[in-house]
N, C-alpha and C positions, 0 to 999 in steps of 0.2 A: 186404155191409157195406163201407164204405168203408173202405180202407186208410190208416192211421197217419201221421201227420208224423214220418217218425225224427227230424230236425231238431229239430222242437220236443219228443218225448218224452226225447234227451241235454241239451235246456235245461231242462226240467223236471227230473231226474234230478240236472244241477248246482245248481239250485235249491236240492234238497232237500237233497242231501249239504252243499252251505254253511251253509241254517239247520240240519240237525241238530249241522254244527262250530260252529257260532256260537252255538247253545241249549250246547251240550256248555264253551262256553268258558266264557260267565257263569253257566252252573251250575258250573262249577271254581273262578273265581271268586268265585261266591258263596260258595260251601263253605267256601274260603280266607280269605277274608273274616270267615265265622260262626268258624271255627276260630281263625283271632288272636283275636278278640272275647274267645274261650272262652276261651284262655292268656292273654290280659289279665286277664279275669275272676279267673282262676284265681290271676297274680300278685298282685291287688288285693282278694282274700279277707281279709279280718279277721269272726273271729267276732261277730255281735251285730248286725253291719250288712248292709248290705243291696247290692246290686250297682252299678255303675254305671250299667249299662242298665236295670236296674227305677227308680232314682231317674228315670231322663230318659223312661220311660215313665210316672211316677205325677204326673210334673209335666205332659206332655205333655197325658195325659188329665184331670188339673184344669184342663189349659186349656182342653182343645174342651168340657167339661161344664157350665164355672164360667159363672152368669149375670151380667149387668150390674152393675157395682157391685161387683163379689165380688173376693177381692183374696187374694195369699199372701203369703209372703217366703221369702228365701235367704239360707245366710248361709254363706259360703265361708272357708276357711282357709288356710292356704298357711303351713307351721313355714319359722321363719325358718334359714337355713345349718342345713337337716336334712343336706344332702351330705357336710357335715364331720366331721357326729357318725357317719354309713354307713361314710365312711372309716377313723373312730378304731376305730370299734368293729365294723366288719363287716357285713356283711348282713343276719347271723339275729340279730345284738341289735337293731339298726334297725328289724327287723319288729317284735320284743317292746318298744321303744320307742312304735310307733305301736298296737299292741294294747291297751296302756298306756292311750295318750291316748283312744283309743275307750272305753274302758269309764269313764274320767273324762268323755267326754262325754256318755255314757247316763247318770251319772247327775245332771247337770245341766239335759239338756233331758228337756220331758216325754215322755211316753210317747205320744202320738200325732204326735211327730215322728217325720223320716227322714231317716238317717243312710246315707252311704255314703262309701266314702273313692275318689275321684272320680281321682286321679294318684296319682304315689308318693307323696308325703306331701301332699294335699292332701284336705280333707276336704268337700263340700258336705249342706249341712242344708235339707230341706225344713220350712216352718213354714204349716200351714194358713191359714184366714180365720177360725179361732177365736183368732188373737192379732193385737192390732193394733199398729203400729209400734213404742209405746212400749215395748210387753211383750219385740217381737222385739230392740229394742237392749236390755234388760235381760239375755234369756240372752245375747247376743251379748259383751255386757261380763262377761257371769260366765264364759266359755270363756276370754275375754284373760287375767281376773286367772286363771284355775285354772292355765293353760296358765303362768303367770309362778311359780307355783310349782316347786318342785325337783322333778326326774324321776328315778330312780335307775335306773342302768345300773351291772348287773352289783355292786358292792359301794361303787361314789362314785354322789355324785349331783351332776347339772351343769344349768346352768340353761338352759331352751328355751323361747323365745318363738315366738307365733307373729304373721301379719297377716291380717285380718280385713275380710272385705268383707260389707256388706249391700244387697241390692237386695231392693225392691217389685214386685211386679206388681198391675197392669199401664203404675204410676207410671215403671219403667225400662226396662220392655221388654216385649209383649205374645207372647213368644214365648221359649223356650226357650235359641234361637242369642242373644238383644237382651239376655236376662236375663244372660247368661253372660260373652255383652262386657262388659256396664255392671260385673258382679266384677270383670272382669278389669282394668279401668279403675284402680276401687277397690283393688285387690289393689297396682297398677303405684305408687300414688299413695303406698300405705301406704308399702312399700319402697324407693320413694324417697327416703322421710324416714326408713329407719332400721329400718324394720319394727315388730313388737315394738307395734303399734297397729289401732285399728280406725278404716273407713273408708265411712262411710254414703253409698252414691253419690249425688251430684249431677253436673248437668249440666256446671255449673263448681264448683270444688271452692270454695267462696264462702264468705263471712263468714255468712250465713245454716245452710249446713253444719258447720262448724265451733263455731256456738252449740249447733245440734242433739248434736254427738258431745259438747260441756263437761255439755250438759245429764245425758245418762245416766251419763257417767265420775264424776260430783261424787258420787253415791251410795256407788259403789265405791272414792272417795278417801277418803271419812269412814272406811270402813271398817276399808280398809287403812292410815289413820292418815298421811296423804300430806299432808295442811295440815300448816304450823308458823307459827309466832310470829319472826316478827324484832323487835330492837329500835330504835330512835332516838332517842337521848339530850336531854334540854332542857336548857338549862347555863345556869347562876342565874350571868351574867357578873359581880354585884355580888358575889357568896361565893364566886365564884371556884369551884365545886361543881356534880356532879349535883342539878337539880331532880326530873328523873323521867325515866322510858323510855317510848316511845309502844308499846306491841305492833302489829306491822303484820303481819297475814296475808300468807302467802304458801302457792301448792301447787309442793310439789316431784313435780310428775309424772314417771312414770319414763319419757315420749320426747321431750318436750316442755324439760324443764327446770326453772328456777325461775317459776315466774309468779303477777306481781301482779294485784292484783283486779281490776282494769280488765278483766280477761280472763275472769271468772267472775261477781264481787259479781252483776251483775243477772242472773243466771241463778240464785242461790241464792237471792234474792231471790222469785224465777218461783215454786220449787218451795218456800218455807219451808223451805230448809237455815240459813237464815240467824238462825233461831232457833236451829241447834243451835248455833253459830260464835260466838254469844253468850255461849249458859252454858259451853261448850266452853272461849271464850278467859278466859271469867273465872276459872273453873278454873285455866287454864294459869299466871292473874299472881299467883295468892294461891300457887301451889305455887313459882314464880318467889321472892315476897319471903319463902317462909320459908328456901329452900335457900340466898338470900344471906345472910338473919340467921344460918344456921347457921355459914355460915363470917367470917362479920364483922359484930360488935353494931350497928357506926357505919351499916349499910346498910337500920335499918330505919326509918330517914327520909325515903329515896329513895322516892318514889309512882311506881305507872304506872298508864298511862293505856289502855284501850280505846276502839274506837269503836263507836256504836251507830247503826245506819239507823231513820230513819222508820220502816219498817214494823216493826220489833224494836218498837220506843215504841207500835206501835197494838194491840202485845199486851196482855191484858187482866190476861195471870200473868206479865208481867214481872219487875213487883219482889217477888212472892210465889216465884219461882224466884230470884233473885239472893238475896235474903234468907235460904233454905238453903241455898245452895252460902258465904254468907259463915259459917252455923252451923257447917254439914256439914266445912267446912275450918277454919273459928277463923280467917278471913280479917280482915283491920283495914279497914272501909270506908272510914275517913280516910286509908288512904294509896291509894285507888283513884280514880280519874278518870274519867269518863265522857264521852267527848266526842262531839258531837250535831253531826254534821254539817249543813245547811244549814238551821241552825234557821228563821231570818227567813222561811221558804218554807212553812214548816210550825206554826209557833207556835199560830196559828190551833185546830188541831187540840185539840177539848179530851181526846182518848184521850193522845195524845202529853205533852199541858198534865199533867194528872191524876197519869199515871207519871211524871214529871220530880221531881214536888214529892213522890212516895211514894219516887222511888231519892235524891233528897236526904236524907228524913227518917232513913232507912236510918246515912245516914252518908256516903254518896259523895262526892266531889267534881265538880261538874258544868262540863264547859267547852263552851262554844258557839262556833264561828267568825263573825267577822265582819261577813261576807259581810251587806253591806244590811244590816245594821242600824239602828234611826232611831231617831227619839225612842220614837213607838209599843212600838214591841219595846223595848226599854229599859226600857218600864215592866213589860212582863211579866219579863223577867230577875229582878226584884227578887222576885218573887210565886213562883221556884221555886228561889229562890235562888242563882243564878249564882254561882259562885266566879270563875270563869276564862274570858277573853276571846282566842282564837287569831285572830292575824292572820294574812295570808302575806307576804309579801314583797313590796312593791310599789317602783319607784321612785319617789319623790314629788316635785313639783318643787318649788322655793323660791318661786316663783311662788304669789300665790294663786291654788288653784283646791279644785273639792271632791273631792279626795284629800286635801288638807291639811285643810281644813276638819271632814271625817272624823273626819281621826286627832285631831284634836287635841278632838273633842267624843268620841272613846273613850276617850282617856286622861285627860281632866277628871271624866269619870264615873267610870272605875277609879279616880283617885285619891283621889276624893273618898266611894266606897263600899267601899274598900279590897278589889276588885278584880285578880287577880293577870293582867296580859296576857303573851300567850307570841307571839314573831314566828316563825313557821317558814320554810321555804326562804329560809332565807340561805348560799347558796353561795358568799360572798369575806365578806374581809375588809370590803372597801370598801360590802357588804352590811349587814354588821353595823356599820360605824360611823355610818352612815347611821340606823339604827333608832336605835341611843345616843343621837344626837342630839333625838328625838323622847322620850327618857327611858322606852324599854324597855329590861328588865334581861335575859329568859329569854328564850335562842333556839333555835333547833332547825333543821338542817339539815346539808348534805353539808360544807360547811366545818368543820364539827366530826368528824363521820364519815359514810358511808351509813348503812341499819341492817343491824345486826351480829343472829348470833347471840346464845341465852344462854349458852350456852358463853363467848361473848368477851366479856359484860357483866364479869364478876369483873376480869378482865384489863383492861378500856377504864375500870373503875372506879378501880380501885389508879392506874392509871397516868396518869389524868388530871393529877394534882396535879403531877407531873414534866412534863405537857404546857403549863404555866400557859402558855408564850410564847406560845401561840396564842391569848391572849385579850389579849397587852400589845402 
């Protein structure tokens, strides 16, 4: 037999012994590895839920399973300054804190969701392809409001918000690590502005996004009773007097702020919230004029006015629900207004036509704007009875032109059908004596006041008479 390479059987020999240290390493470090996992795990236990690493494998394996077209969602949490409340109160209330919110969010989402609490206070929810977008921003907004509720720690209770990211798949990421950034995006976005919100990823955080999150929040603002009524005063300058108060919606969201409708109306519109905002605000003006009568007889002269959209008018129980809520409250239709935004666009319309002359007959008062009005329209005003003709404020030159020509064929017609016209946005003085001259008496605008509360009605009413200088 041939004899041996010693040479090569010592290179062999270090061979070996290197791969068994270097199998012996990353099996150490693998161990090391499983073993943090495992004390992670073990720090991030909450009863009810489920691990971190089982979520990232239940997601994992819906991905490589899921066929074409087949779609899930995520919806991530992140409690806003949880580190403060750790601090105030410790570690093991902090746990029974987030214990807490787990078992409030089991009972929120359904039951073939998955729950794990993902960081220290950070929670991620799996949501099958048994719910599609709209359904997942519904739970998604019902974790925000739940979560805006009081938490009670130890014998007080303090208020915890949290921010709220939702991603699609495979719309934001077709992968676990894409899914996680696009949260984490959303998560960055929320907290930027405050927390205490949710935040539906998009690619750019865009006006297109932002219709999307008004849209699902407006369900859980009726709820929680987040719209209110502002008022803005018309001032009958010949009596020197309140003619009425406009009610102007407004949502007072809690991250957001005050916001006007510009910012919602056609999203409530989208969804028929804007029937409830209807019987809602009529409600609000009849409960308005009787709390003023209670405290002063002279203020049940004062009328206000609501607005109504196109689409309110193409209801078919329009005036058959106004008509009980004027029962149902012993409301007075004559001191109420109705005013019909871009009538001249819409007249046409015989649904609109039909309920117009049925909330007249009621008793309403009905006001129409302006806007393009002609002789045509003119003749239909008469046929549902117009009371009142809302301009806005234009400059008009002295010059003939047809702005002039306009005005002076509306106020021939008011005056001559006895007609009441109201000028609004008049922001100066120089505004208002400009309309005087055209011989409008009722104005409405920021020169008088913005719109107030009804809280400051009582107070803007008493105190007008003391204000007279502002009309001499």
């Amino acid at each position: 037999m041939p004899e041996g390479n010693p040479g090569l059987d010592i290179l062999l020999t270090v061979v070996i012994l290197i791969l068994l240290a270097l199998g012996t390493y990353f099996l150490a470090k693998k161990v090391t590895k499983e073993i943090k996992i495992a004390r992670d795990e073990k720090s991030l236990h909450i009863e009810g839920l489920i691990s971190k690493s089982d979520i990232n494998s239940v997601i994992n394996a819906y991905i490589s399973r899921v066929s074409k077209g087949t779609n899930f969602s995520l919806i991530y949490i992140d409690l806003d300054k949880f580190e403060d409340l750790s601090e105030a109160f410790g570690t093991r209330e902090a746990h029974k804190i987030l214990e807490s919110i787990a078992k409030r969010l089991k009972k929120i989402l359904p039951v073939s969701s998955k729950i794990a609490r993902y960081q220290g206070d950070e929670f991620l929810i799996f949501l099958n392809n048994q719910y599609n977008q709209k359904q997942v921003a519904e739970y998604a907004y019902k974790i925000l409001y739940e979560l805006r509720n009081k938490t009670k720690v130890q014998s007080a209770e303090i208020d915890l918000t949290g921010s709220i990211a939702v991603a699609h798949f495979p719309l934001h990421g077709n992968s676990l690590k894409l899914l996680l950034e696009s949260l984490k995006i959303a998560i960055y976005q929320a907290k930027k502005l405050g927390g205490n919100m949710l935040k539906i990823y998009s690619d750019e955080f865009n006006q297109d996004s932002e219709t999307i999150e008004y849209f699902y929040q407006i369900k859980y603002a009726i709820e929680k009773r987040e719209f209110q009524l502002y008022y803005q005063p018309m001032i009958d300058y010949k009596a020197h007097n309140v003619y009425a108060y406009e009610a102007l919606l407004r949502w007072n969201h809690p991250t957001l702020g005050v916001l006007s409708p510009q910012k919602f109306i056609n999203i409530m519109e989208q969804t028929g919230d804007i029937h409830w905002v209807g019987k809602w605000g009529l409600e609000c003006i009849i409960r308005a004029q009787h709390e003023l009568e209670a405290i002063n007889s002279e203020y049940k002269h004062i009328k206000f006015s609501i607005n109504l959209s196109p689409k309110q008018l193409l209801s078919d129980t329009i005036s058959v629900e106004f008509a009980k809520i004027i029962r149902k409250l012993k409301g007075k239709p004559e001191n109420i207004i109705l005013e019909i935004n871009e009538f001249a666009l819409f007249e046409k319309q015989e649904q609109i036509f039909d309920n117009l002359v049925k909330l007249s007959k009621i008793g309403f008062s009905i006001a129409v704007d302006g806007f393009s009005i002609d002789l045509a329209t003119i003749g239909r005003l008469e046929k549902i009875n117009v009371d009142i003709i809302k301009l806005r404020y234009q400059k008009i030159d002295e010059a003939d032109s047809v702005e002039k020509r306009f005005m002076e064929m509306l106020l021939k017609y008011a005056m001559e059908n006895q007609k009441i016209i109201i000028c609004e946005g008049v922001e100066s003085k120089q505004d208002l004596e400009q309309m005087l001259v055209h011989g409008i008496n009722i104005f409405q605008g920021y020169y008088f006041t913005p719109p107030i509360t009804f809280i400051e009605i009582q107070d803007y009413t008493e105190s007008f008479f003391e204000k007279k200088n502002i009309l001499n």
